[in-house]
VEXTORSE-738635 format. One record per atom (N, C-alpha, C, O): residue in one letter; x, y, z. Coordinates in pm, whole numbers, padded with zeros to 5 digits, always signed. Atoms other than C-alpha are relative to their C-alpha. Last residue first. Layout:
N
AXYZ ...
This chain:
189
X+00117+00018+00078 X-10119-00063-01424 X+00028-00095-00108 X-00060-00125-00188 X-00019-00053+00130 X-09757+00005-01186 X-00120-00073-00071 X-00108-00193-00045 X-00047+00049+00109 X-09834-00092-00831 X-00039+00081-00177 X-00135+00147-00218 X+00149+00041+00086 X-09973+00170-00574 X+00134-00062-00128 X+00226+00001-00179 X-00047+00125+00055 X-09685+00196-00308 X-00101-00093-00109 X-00127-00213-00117 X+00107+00134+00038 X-09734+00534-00244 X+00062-00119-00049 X+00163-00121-00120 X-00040+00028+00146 X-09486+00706-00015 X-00121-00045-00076 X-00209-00096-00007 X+00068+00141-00012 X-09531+00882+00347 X-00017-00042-00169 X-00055+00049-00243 X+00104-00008+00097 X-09264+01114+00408 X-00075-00112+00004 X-00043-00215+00062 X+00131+00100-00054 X-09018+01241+00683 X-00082+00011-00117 X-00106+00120-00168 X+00127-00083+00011 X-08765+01492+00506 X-00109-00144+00028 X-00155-00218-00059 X+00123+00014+00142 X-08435+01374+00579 X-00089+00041+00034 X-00097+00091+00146 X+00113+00094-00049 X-08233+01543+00865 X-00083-00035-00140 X-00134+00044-00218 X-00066-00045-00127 X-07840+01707+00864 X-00134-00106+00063 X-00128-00183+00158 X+00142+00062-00041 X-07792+01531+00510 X+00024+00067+00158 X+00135+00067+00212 X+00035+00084-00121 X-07444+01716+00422 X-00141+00011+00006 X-00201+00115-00019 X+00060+00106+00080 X-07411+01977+00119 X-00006-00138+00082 X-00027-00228+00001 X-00067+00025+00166 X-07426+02251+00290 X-00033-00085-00082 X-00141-00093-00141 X-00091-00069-00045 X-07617+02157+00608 X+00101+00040-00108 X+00167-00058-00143 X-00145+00026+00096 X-07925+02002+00413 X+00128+00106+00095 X+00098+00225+00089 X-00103-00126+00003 X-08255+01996+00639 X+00137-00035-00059 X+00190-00141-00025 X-00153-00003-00024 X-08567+01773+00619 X+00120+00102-00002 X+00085+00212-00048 X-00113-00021+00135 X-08950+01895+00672 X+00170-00053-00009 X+00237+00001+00078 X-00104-00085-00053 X-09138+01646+00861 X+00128+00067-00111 X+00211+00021-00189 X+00010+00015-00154 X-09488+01451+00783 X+00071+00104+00064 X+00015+00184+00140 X-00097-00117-00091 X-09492+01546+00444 X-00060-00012+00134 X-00162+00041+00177 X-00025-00118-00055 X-09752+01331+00231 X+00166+00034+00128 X+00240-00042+00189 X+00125-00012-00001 X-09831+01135-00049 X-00009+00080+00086 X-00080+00176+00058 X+00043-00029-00158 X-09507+01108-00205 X-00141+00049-00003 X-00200+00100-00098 X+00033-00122-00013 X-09467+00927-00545 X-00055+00016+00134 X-00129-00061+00194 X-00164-00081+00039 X-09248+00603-00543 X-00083+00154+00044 X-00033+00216+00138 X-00108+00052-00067 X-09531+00360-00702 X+00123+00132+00046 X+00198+00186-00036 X-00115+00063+00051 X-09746+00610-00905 X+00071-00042+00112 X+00107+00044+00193 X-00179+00004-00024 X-10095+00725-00794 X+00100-00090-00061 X+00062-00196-00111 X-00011-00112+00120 X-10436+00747-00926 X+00116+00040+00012 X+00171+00123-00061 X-00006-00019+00134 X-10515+00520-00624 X+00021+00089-00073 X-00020+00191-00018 X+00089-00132+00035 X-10311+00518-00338 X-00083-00028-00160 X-00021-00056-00263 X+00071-00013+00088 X-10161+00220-00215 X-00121+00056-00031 X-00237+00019-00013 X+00084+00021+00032 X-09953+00308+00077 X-00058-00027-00128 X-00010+00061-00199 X-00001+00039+00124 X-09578+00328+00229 X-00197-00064-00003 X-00239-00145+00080 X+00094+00083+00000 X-09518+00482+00569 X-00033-00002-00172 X-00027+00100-00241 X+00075+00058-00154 X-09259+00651+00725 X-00098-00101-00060 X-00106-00208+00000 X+00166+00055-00025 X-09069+00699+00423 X-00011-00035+00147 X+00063-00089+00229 X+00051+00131-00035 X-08727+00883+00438 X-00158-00038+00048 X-00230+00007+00137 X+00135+00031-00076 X-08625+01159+00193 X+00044-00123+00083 X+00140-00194+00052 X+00010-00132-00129 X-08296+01324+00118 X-00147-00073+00041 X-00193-00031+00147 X-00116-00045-00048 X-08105+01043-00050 X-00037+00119+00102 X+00027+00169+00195 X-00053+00058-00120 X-08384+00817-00087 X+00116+00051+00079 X+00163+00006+00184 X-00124+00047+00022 X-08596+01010-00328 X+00115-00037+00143 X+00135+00035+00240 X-00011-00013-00120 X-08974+00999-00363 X+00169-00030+00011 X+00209-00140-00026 X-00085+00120-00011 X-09047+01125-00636 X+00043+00013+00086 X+00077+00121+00134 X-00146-00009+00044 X-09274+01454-00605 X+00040-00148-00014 X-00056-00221+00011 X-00006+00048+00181 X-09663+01400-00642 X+00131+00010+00010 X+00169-00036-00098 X+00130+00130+00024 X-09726+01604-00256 X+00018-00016-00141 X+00003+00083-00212 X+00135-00064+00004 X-09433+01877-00225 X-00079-00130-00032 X-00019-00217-00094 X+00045+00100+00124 X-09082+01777-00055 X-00188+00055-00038 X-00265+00101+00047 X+00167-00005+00000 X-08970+02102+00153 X-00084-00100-00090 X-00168-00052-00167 X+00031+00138+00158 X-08599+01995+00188 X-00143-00018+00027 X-00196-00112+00086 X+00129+00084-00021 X-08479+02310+00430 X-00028-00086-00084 X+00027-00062-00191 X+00040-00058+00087 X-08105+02492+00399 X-00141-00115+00016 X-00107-00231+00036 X+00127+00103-00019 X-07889+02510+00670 X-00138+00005-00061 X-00221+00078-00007 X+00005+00102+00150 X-07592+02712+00551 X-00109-00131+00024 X-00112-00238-00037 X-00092+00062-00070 X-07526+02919+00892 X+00006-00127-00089 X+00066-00231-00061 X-00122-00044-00016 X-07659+03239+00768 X+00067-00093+00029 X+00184-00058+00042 X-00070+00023+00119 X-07957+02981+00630 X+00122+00125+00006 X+00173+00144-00104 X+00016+00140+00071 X-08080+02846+00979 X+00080+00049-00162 X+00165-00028-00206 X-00159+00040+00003 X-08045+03175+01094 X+00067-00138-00055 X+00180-00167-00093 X-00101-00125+00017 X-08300+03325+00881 X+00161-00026+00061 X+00273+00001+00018 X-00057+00033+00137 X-08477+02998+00900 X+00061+00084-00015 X+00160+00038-00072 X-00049+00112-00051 X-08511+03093+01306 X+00034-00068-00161 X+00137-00136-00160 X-00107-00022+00001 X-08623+03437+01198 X+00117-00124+00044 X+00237-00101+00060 X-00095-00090+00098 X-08878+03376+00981 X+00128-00001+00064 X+00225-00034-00004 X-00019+00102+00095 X-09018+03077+01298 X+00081+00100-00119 X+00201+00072-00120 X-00125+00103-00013 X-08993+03335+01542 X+00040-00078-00052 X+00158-00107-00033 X-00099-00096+00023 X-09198+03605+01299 X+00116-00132+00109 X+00219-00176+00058 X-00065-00030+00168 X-09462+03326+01244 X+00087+00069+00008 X+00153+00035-00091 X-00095+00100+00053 X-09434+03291+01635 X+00029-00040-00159 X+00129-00093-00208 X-00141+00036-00020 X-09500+03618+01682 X+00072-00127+00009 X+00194-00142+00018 X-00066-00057+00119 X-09790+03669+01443 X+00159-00030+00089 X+00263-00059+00030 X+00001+00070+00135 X-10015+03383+01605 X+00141+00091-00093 X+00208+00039-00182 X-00062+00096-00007 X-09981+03538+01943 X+00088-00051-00105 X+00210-00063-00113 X-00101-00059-00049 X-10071+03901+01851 X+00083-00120+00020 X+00201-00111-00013 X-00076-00023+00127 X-10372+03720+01680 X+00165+00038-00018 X+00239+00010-00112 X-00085-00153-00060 X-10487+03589+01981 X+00103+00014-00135 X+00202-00047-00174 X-00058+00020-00116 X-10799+03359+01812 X+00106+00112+00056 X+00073+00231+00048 X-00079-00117+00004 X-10935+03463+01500 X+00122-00045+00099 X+00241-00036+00070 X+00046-00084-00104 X-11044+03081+01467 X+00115+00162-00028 X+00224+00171-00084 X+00111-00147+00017 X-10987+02916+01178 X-00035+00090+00052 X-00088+00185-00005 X+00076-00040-00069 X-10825+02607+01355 X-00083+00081-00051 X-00195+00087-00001 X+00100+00061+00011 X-10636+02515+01056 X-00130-00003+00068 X-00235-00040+00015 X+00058-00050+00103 X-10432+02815+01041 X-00111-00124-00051 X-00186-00110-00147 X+00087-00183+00039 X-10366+02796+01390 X-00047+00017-00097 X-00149+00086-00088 X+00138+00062-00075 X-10288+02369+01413 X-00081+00186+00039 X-00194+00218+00077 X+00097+00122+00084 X-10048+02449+01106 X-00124-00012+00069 X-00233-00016+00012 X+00048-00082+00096 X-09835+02739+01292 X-00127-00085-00097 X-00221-00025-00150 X+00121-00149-00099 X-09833+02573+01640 X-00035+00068-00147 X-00151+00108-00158 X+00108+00016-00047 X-09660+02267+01433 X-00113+00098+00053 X-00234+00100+00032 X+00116+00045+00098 X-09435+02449+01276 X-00127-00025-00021 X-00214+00023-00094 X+00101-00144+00047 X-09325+02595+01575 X-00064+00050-00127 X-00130+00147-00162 X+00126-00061-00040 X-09309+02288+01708 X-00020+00108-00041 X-00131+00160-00040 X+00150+00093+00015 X-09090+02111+01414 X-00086+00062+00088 X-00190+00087+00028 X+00118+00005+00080 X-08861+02400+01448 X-00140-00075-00067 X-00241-00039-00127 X+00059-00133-00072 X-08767+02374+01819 X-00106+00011-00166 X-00229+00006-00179 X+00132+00055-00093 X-08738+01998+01729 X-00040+00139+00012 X-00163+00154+00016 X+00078+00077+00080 X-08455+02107+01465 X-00129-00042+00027 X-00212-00066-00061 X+00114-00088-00027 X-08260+02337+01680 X-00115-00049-00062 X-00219+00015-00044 X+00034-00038-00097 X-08062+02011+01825 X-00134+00149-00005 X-00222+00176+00076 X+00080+00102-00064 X-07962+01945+01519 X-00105+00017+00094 X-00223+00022+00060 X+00066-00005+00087 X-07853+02269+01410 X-00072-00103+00015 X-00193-00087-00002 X+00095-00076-00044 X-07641+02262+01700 X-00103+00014-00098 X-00191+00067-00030 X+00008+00055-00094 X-07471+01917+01620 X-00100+00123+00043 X-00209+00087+00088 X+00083+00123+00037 X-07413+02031+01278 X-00079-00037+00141 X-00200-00040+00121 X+00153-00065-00034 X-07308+02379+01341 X-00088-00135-00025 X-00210-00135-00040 X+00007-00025-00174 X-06905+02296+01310 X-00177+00022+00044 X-00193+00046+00164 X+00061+00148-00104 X-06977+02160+00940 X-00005-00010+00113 X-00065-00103+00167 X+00096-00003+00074 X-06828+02464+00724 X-00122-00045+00092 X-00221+00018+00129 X+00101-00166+00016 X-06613+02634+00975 X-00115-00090-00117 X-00220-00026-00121 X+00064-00094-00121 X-06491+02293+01087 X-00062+00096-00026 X-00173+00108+00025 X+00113+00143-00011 X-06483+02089+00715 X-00039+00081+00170 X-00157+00103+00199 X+00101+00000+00101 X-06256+02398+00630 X-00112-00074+00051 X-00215-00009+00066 X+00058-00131-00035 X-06041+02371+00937 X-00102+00033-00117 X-00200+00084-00063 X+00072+00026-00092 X-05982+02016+00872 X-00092+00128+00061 X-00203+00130+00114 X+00136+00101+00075 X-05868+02042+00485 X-00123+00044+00147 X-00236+00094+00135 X+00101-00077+00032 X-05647+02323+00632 X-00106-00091-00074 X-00206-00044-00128 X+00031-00068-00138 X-05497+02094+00884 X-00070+00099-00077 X-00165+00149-00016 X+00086+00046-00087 X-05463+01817+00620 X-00085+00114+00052 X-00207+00123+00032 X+00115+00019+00074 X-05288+02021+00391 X-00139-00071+00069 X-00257-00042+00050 X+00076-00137+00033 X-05038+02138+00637 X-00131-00011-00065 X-00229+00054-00026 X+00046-00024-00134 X-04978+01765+00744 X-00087+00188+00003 X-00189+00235+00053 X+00109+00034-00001 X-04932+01695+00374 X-00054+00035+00142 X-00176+00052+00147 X+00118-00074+00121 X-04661+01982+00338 X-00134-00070+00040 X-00225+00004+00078 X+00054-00131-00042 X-04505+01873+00658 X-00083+00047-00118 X-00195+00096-00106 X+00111+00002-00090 X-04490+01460+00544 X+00019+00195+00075 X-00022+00175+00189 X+00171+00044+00070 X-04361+01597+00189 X-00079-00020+00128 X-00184+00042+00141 X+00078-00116+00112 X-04092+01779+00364 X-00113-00036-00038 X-00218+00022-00012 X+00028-00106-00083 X-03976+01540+00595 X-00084+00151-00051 X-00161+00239-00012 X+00101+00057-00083 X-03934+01273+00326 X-00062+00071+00083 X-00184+00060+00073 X+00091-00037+00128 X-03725+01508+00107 X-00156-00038+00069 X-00263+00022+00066 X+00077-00149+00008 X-03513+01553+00426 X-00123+00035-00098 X-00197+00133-00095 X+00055-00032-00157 X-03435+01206+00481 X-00092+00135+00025 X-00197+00163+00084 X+00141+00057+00010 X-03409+01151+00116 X-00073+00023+00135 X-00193+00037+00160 X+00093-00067+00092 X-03140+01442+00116 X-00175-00068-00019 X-00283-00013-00043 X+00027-00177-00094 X-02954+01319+00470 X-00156+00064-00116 X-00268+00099-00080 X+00113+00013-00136 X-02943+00957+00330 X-00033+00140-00002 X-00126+00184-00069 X+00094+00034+00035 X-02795+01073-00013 X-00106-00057+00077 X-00225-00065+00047 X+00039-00067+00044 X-02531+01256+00183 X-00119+00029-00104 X-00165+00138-00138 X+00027-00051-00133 X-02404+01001+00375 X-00119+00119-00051 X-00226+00131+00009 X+00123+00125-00044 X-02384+00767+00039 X-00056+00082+00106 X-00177+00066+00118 X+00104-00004+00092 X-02166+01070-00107 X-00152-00080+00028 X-00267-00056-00009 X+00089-00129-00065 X-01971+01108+00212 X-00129+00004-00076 X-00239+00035-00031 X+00018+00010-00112 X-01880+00719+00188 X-00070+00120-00006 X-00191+00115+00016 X+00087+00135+00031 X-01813+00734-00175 X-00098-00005+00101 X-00217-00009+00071 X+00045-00102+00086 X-01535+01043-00072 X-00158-00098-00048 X-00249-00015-00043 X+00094-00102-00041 X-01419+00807+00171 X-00082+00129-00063 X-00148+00207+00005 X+00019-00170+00058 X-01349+00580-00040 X-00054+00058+00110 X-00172+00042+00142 X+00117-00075+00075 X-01382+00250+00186 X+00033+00140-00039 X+00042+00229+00045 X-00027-00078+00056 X-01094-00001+00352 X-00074+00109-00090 X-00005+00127-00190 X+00067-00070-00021 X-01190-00237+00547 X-00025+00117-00039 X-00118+00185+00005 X+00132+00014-00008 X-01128-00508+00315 X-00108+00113+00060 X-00223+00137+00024 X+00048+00050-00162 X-00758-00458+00314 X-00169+00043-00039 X-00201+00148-00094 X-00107-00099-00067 X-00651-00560-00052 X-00104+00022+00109 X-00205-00047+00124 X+00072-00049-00074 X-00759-00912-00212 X+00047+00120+00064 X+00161+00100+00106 X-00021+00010-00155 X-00567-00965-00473 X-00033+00062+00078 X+00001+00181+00078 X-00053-00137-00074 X-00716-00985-00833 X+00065-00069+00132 X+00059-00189+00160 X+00112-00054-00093 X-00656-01343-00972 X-00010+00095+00047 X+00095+00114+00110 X+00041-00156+00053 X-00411-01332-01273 X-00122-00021+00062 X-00223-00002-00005 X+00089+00063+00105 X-00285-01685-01147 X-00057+00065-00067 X-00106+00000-00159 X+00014+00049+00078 X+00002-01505-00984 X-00047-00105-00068 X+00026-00181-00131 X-00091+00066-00043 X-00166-01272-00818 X+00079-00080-00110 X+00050-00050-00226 X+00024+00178-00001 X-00298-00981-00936 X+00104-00055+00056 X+00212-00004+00086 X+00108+00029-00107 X-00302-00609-00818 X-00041-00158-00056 X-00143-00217-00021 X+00191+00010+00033 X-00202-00498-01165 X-00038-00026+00118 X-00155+00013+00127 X-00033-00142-00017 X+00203-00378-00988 X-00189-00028-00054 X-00278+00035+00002 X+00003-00103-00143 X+00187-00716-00819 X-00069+00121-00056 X-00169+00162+00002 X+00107+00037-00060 X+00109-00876-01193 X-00017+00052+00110 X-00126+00107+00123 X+00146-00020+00075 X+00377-00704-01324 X-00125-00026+00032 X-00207+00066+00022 X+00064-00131-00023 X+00592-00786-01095 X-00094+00097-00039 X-00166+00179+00018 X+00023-00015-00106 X+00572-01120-01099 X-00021+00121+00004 X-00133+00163+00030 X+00139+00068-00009 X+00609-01165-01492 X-00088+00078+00139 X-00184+00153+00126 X+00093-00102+00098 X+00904-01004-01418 X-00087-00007-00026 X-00149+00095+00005 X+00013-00102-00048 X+01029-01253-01182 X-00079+00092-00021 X-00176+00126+00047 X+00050-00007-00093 X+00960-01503-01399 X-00036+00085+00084 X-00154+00116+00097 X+00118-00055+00075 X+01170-01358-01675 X-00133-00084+00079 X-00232-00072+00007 X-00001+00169+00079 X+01468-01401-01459 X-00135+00046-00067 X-00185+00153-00031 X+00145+00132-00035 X+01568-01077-01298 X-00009-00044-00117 X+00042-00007-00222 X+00115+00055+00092 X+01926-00968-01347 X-00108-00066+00066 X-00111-00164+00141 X+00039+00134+00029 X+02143-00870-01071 X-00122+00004-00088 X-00229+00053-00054 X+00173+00004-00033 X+02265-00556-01061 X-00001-00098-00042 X+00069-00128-00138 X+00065+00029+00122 X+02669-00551-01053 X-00146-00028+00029 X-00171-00084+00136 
């Protein structure tokens, strides 16, 4: 004969079969226990950020490297352009202290360093180096000029150049040399 459960019992099982105890607390089941399906999903949201991450730092690393190669082919000539900069201050110079001289003098001379000087701005602007010829009355401006010497001129304006010592040079758009100047410093009337 089956033995009757007591309405206790029953109670009991019920609650087993919910996973409570009987105070209708859950019951703890084994702890170590993890979905693995949960598990692959978590595994698998590493892997994707892992990879997303890897991606963006190669894209920006690409971007870099053509940022850098740009700023090289533009800006690689700085340091030599520098350097040709004194050649053109003397052969400036030789051209100024000839046409002030007056003299016929060796004419044959005189024309080949005007033709070395053409062709030395000639490369000067295949290679984007572009001259900052300030003219006497300009404003004197701080981004491509620098004063050598500050005077009070009369019939002058505070600020306005008085003269051109040295021409400056623009490498694109880079300062390569300001333009040496001498300023007036004649107060405002």
């Amino acid at each position: 004969m089956a033995e009757r459960k007591t309405e206790q019992e029953m109670i009991e099982d019920i609650l087993n079969e919910e996973g409570l105890d009987t105070d209708g607390n859950p019951v703890d089941g084994p702890e170590d226990e993890v979905d693995p399906i949960d598990q692959l999903r978590a595994e698998n949201a590493d892997l994707k950020d892992a990879y997303m991450r890897a991606l963006a730092d190669a894209e920006n690393t690409r971007k870099r490297a053509q940022r850098d190669k740009r700023e090289a082919e533009a800006y690689g000539a700085t340091r030599l352009g520098r350097d040709l900069l004194p050649v053109y201050d003397n052969l400036d110079r030789a051209l100024k202290l000839a046409k002030e001289d007056g003299k016929d003098g060796d004419k044959a001379l005189l024309e080949g360093v005007e033709l070395t000087m053409r062709e030395l701005l000639n490369v000067f602007k295949r290679h984007g180096i572009e001259p900052i010829l300030p003219e006497i009355g300009e404003r004197f401006d701080p981004q491509l000029h620098e004063a050598m010497f500050e005077a009070p001129v009369p019939g002058t304006k505070a600020g306005d150049i008085l003269q051109v010592s040295a021409a400056g040079f623009l490498l694109h758009d880079r300062l390569l040399r300001p333009a040496q100047v001498g300023v007036s410093s004649t107060p405002a009337s």
